[in-house]
ZAMARGU-4260 file (C-alpha; in steps of 0.2 Angstrom, whole numbers, plus 5000, padded with zeros to 4 digits):
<rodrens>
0) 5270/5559/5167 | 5276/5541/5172 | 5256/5534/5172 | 5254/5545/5153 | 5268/5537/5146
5) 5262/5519/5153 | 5247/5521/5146 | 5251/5526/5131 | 5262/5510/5130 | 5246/5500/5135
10) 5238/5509/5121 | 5250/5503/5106 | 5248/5487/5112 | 5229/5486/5115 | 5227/5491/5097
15) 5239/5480/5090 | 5229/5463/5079 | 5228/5450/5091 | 5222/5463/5107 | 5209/5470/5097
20) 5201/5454/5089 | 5203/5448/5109 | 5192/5463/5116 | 5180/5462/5100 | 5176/5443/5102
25) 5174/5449/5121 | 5163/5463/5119 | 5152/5451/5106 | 5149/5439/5119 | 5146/5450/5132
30) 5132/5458/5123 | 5126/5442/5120 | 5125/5437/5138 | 5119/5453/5146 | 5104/5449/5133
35) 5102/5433/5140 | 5089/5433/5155 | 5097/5413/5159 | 5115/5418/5159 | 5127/5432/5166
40) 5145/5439/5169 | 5149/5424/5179 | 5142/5410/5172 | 5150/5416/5156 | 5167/5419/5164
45) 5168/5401/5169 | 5163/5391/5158 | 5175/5402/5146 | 5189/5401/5160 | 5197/5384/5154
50) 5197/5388/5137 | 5204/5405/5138 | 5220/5402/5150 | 5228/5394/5135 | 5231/5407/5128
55) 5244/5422/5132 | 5239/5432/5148 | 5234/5449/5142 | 5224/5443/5127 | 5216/5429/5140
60) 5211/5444/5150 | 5207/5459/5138 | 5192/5444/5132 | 5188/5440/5149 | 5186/5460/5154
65) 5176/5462/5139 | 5164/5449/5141 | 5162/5457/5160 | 5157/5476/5154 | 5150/5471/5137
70) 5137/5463/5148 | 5133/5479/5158 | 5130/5488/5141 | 5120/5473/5133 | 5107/5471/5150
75) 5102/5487/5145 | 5092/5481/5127 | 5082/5469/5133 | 5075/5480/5149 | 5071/5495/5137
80) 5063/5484/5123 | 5053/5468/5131 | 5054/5476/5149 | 5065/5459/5154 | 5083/5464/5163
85) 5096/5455/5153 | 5106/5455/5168 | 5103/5460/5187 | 5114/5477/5184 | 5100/5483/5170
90) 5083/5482/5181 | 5082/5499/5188 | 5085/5502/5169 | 5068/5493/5166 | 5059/5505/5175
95) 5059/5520/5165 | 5067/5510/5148 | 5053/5499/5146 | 5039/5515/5146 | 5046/5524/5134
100) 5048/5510/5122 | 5028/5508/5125 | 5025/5527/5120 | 5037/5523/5105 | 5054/5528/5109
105) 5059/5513/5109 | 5075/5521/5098 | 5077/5535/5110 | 5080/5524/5126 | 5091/5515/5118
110) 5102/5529/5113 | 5102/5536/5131 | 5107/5522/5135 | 5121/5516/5123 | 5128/5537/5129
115) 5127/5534/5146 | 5135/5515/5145 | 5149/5525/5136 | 5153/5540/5148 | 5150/5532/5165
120) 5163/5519/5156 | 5174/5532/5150 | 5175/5542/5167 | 5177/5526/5177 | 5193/5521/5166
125) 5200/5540/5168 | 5198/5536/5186 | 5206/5519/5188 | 5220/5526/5176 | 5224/5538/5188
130) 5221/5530/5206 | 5225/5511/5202 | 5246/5511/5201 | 5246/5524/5217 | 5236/5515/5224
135) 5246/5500/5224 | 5259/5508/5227 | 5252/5513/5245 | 5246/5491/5247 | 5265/5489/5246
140) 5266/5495/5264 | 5254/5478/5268 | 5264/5464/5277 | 5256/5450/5282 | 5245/5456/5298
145) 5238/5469/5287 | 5234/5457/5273 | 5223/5446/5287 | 5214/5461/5291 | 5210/5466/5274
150) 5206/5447/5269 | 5192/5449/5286 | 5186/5462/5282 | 5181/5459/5262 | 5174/5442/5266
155) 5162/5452/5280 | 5160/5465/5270 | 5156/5453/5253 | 5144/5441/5265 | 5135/5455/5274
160) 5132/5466/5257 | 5129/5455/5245 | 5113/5447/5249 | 5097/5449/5262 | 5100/5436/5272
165) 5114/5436/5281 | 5115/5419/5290 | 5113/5412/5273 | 5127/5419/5267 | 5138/5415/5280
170) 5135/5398/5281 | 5141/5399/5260 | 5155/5408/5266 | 5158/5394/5279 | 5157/5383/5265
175) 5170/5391/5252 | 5182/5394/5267 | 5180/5376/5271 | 5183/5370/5251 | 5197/5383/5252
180) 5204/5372/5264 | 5204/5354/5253 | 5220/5347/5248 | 5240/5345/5253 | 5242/5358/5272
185) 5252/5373/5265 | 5264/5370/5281 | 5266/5353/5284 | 5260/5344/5267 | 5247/5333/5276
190) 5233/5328/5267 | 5216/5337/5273 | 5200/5332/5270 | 5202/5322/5253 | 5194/5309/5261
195) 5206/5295/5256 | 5204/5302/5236 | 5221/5306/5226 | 5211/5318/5215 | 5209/5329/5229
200) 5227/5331/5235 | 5231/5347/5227 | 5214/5353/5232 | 5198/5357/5222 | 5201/5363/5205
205) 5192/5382/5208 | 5185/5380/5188 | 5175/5365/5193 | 5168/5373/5204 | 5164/5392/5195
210) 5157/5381/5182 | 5146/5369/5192 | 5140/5381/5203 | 5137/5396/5189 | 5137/5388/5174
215) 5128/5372/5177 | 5118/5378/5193 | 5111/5392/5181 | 5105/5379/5168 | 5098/5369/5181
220) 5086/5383/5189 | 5081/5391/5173 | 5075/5375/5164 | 5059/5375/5172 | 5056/5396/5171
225) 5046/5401/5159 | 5048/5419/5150 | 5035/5431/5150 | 5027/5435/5133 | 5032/5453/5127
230) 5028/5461/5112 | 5043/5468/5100 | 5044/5485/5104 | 5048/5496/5086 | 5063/5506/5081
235) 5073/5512/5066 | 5091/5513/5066 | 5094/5532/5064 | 5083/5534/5082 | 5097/5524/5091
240) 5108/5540/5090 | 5110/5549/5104 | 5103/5566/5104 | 5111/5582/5109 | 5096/5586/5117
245) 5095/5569/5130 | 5115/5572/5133 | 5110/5591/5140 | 5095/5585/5150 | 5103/5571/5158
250) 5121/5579/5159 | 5120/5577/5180 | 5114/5561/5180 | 5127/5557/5169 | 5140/5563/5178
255) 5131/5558/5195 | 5129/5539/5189 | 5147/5537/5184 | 5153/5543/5202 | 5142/5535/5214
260) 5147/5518/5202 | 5165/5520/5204 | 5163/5521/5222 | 5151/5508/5226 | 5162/5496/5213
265) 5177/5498/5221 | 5167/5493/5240 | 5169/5471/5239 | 5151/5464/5239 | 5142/5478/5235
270) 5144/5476/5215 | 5134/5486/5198 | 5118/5484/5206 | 5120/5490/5222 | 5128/5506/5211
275) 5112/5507/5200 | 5101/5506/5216 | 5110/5522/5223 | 5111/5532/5209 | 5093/5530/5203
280) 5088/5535/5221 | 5101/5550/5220 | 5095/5555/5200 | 5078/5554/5208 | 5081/5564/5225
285) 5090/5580/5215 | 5077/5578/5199 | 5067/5596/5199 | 5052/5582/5193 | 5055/5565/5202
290) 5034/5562/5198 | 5041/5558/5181 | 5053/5544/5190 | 5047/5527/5181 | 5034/5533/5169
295) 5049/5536/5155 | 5061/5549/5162 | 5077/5549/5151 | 5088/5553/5166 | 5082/5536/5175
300) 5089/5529/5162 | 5107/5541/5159 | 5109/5537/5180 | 5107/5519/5182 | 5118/5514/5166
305) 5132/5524/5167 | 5133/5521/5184 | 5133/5501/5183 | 5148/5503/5169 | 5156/5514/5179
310) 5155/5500/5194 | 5161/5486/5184 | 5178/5493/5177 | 5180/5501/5196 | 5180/5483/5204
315) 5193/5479/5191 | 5205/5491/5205 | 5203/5478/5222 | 5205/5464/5211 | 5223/5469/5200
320) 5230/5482/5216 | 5226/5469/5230 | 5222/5453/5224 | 5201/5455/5233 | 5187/5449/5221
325) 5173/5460/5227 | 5158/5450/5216 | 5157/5434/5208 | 5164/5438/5194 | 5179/5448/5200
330) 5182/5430/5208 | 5182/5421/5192 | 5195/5434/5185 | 5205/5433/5201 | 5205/5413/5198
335) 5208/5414/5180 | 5224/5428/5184 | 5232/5414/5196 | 5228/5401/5183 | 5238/5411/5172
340) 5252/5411/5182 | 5248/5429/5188 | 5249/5437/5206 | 5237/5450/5208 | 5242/5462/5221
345) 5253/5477/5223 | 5266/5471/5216 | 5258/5468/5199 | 5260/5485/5192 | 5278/5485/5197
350) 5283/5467/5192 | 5271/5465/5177 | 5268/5484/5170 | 5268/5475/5151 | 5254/5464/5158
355) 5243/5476/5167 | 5244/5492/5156 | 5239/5483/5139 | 5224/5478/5150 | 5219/5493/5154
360) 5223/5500/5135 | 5210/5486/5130 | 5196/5495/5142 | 5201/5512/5132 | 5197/5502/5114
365) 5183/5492/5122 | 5171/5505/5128 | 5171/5511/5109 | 5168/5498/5100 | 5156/5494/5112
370) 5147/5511/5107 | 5145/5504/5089 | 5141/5488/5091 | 5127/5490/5101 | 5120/5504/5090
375) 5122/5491/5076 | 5119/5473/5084 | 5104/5478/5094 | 5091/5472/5081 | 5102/5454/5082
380) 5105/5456/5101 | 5084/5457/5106 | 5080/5442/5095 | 5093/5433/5107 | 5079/5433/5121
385) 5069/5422/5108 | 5079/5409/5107 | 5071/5393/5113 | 5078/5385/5130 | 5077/5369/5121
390) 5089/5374/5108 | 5101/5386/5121 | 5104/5375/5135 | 5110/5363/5127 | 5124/5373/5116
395) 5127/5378/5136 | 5130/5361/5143 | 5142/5355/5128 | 5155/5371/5131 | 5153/5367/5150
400) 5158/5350/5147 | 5172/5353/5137 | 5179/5364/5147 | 5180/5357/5162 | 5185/5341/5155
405) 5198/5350/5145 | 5206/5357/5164 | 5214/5340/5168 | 5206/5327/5154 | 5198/5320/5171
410) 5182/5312/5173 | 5182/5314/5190 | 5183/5334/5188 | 5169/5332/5177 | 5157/5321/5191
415) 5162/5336/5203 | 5156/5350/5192 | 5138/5341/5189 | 5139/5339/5208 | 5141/5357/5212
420) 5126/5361/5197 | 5115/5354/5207 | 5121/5362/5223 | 5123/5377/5214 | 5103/5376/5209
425) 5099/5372/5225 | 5107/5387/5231 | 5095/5398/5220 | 5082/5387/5226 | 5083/5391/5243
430) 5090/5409/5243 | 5106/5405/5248 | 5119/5417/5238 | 5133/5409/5229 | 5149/5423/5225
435) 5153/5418/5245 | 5157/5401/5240 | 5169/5405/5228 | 5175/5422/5239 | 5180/5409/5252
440) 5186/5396/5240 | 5200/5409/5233 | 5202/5421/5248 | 5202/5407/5260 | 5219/5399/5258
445) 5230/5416/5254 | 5221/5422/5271 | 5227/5406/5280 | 5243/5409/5272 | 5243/5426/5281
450) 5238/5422/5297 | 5250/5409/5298 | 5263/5421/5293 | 5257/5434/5306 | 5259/5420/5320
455) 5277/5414/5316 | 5283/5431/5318 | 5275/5435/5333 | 5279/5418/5340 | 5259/5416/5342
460) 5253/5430/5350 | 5236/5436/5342 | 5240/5452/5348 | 5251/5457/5335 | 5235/5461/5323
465) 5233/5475/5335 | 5252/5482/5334 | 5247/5489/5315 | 5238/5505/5313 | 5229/5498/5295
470) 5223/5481/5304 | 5216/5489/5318 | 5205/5499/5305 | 5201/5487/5293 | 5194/5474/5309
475) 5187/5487/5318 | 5175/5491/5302 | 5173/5473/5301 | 5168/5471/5317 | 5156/5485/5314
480) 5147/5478/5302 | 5144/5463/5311 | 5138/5471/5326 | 5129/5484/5318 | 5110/5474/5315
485) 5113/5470/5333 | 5115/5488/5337 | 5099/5492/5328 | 5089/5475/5333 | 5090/5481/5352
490) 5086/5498/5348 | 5071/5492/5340 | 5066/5481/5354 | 5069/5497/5368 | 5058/5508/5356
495) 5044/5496/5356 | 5045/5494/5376 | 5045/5512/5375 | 5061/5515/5384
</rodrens>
C-alpha cells in the first residue's frame, strides 16, 4: 500500500504544468533523435546535459528520461519506412518493418509498432514500480566491500558485453578509469596527473567529455557517410491505428518482448539492443511459422519494440537503486543526477522519495503521450531523415558549443571537448567502443572511494572482500566472465587436436 500511495503522489505531481510540458519537450526530442540515423540517446543526453541541470531536478530529469525512451519509440519509423534504423535499438525492427511497408503496409507496421512501443513500456513501468524501492531497500545492506565488488563486477560486465572486441574495450575502460582518476587525491589532496594545469585540479568536467566523445565524435564520423537513397514508403493516417486483429496475433510476442527487455535492461552492458536481439530470436523460435520471420511478420515487429521499451525504462532501476550506469546513456543520466546535486543509490528512495517518485509518475504520462505523438508526428518525424548534413550538423555544433562553454564560461573546457570529438571519431573509426570511457570516468572515483574505504577498516588486508557473502558473488561472476573465453578458447584448441 505504501509503493500505491507513493505513486499516486508521483502521479499528482507528474501531471501538474511544469512536469508535463518537461516530459512533452522530452518526448518531442526523443522522437526526433531516434529518427536521426547521425545522432542517438547519448549524444542528445550530453549536449542537453549543461543546459538542463539549471533547472529544478525532477523537471531536469523527467526531460532527460523522455528524450531516452522517446528515442526507442522514434527508431522504429524510419526502419519500417525507408528500411534505415533510427537508432541501433530499432534494426531488428528493419527486418520485417521495412517489407511490409514495400507490400503497402506501411500504416500497418507502423501501428504494431506504436502498440507494442506502448505495452512493453507499460509492463516495464508496472515492473520497476514494484521492484525498484525493495529493491533498494535490499542495496542498503551494501557497505563498502560490497560496493567494490559490485562496481568490478559492472565495469567487466559493461566492457565484456558491450562490444566484440574485448581488448578494445578494455583498453577504453583503462582509459575512463585513468580520466576518472585526474584531479585533487580524494585522501590526501595531491594533485594527480593535471600536468602542472590549474584547470585540471578538480578533475575533468564529465560534460566535456559526454559531449566531445558523443556529441562532437558523432558529427565528426557521420560528415563523410553518405545515406542510402530510399524511396517514401505510403500511408494514410487512419492505417496507423492499431488493429484488434495484430494485438491478438502478436499477444505472446508482446508479452514475450516486454519480459526478456526488462531483464536484459536491467544486466549493465548488455542495453536495448541486446533485448531486441533475444527476443526476436525467442518470437522466432516459439513462432508456429518462423519461414515468415523477415519477409513482413507482424510479430517480428510486436517482439523486438516492445522489448527494446521495456529495456530502456528497466536500466532506469541499476542507475536510481545503485548508482550503476549500465549503457552510455544511463552514464550521462548518472552524471547529470550528481550534477544536480543528487546521489543515486539506495538511499535515494528514502531520502529523496519527492524526487524519485514524480520521475517515475512522468514515465506513467510519458509512455502515452508518446502513443499520440507518434501516430500523429510520423509524417514530420520521416521527412526528418531528409534533412541535409550540411544544414543539420551545423545546428549540432552551435548547442555543443554553448553548452559546454556554458559549464564554466571556460575556453579551456571548450578546447578539451573538440579534443575528445576527434578522439571520440577516432574511436568509431577504429572499433573501439566508447560507453567504457565514460563507465570508467563516473564509476572509477566512487569505486576508489570504496576500496579505500574497505582497506582503512581492515587495516589493509585484501582479504576482507572475501569476509562478505555478496562480494564473494558478485567477483566470482566477474571473474567468470573473464575467464570464460579462455575456458572456451582451450576447449576449442583440445577439440581440434582431437583430444
Amino acid at each position: 500500500m505504501e509503493i500505491f500511495s507513493d505513486l499516486l503522489f508521483g502521479l499528482s505531481v507528474a501531471t501538474s504544468g511544469p512536469m508535463l510540458l518537461a516530459t512533452l519537450l522530452g518526448v518531442l526530442l526523443g522522437l526526433a533523435i531516434g529518427v536521426l540515423p547521425a545522432m542517438g540517446p547519448p549524444a542528445a543526453l550530453a549536449i542537453l546535459l549543461p543546459i538542463v541541470v539549471s533547472f529544478e531536478p525532477t523537471v531536469a530529469v523527467a526531460g532527460l528520461a523522455g528524450v531516452y525512451y522517446g528515442a526507442m519509440y522514434g527508431g522504429a519509423v524510419t526502419s519500417i519506412l525507408l528500411g534505415i534504423p533510427g537508432e541501433s535499438a530499432a534494426m531488428m525492427t528493419t527486418l520485417d518493418g521495412y517489407p511490409m511497408a514495400k507490400n503497402g503496409e506501411a500504416g500497418r507496421a507502423l501501428g504494431i509498432a506504436t502498440f507494442a512501443s506502448f505495452v512493453g513500456g507499460f509492463i516495464s513501468i508496472l515492473l520497476f514500480t514494484a521492484i525498484a524501492a525493495p529493491f533498494a531497500e535490499f542495496a542498503l545492506r551494501f557497505g563498502p566491500i560490497e560496493m567494490t565488488a559490485l562496481m568490478v563486477m559492472t565495469l567487466i560486465f559493461s566492457t565484456s558485453l558491450g562490444g566484440e572486441d574485448r581488448a578494445k574495450g578494455f583498453a577504453a575502460l583503462g582509459l575512463g578509469l585513468w580520466l576518472g582518476t585526474v584531479g585533487l587525491d580524494i585522501v590526501s589532496g595531491s594533485p594527480r596527473f593535471n600536468f602542472g594545469t590549474f584547470e585540471l585540479l578538480e578533475g575533468i568536467e564529465f560534460t566535456v567529455i559526454a559531449i566531445g566523445m558523443y556529441g562532437v565524435g558523432e558529427i565528426l564520423a557521420s560528415v563523410n557517410e553518405t545515406a542510402p537513397k530510399v524511396a517514401r514508403a505510403r500511408y494514410t493516417l487512419r492505417a496507423l491505428l492499431p488493429r484488434i486483429s495484430d494485438m491478438y496475433k502478436t499477444w505472446k510476442d508482446l508479452i514475450v518482448g516486454s519480459v526478456i527487455g526488462f531483464v536484459v535492461g536491467v544486466l549493465p552492458g548488455a542495453g536495448a539492443t541486446a533485448a531486441t536481439i533475444f527476443s526476436y530470436s525467442f518470437s522466432k523460435k516459439i513462432s508456429h511459422h518462423p519461414e515468415n520471420f523477415g519477409k513482413g511478420a507482424p510479430e517480428g515487429i510486436a517482439s523486438p519494440e516492445a522489448a527494446n521499451n521495456s529495456a530502456s525504462y528497466a536500466a532506469m532501476i541499476p542507475l536510481f537503486t545503485l548508482g550503476i550506469p549500465g549503457s552510455g546513456t544511463t552514464a550521462i543520466m548518472l552524471g547529470g543526477l550528481l550534477m544536480l546535486g543528487l546521489q543515486p543509490g539506495p538511499l535515494l528512495f528514502e531520502q529523496n522519495p519527492d524526487f524519485i517518485w514524480p520521475v517515475i509518475g512522468t514515465f506513467y504520462t510519458g509512455n502515452l503521450m508518446l502513443v499520440v505523438l507518434t501516430i500523429l508526428l510520423t509524417p514530420i518525424l520521416a521527412s526528418l531523415v531528409f534533412i541535409p548534413a550540411a544544414y543539420l550538423f551545423p545546428i549540432v555544433l552551435g548547442i555543443v558549443v554553448y553548452g559546454v562553454f556554458s559549464v564554466n564560461y571556460s575556453f579551456f573546457d571548450l578546447g578539451m571537448a573538440m579534443g575528445f570529438g576527434l578522439l571520440g571519431y577516432l574511436f568509431r573509426k577504429f572499433s573501439y567502443p566508447s560507453v567504457p570511457v565514460l563507465l570508467g570516468l563516473v564509476l572509477g572515483p566512487i569505486l576508489e572511494q570504496n576500496v579505500r574505504r574497505s582497506l582503512i577498516m581492515s587495516n589493509g588486508d585484501i582479504g576482507i572482500f572475501a569476509s562478505s557473502t555478496i562480494s564473494v558473488v558478485f567477483l566470482l561472476l566477474s571473474a567468470g566472465l573473464l575467464l570464460l573465453p579462455m575456458f572456451k578458447w582451450a576447449k576449442a584448441r583440445l577439440k581440434k587436436a582431437g583430444v
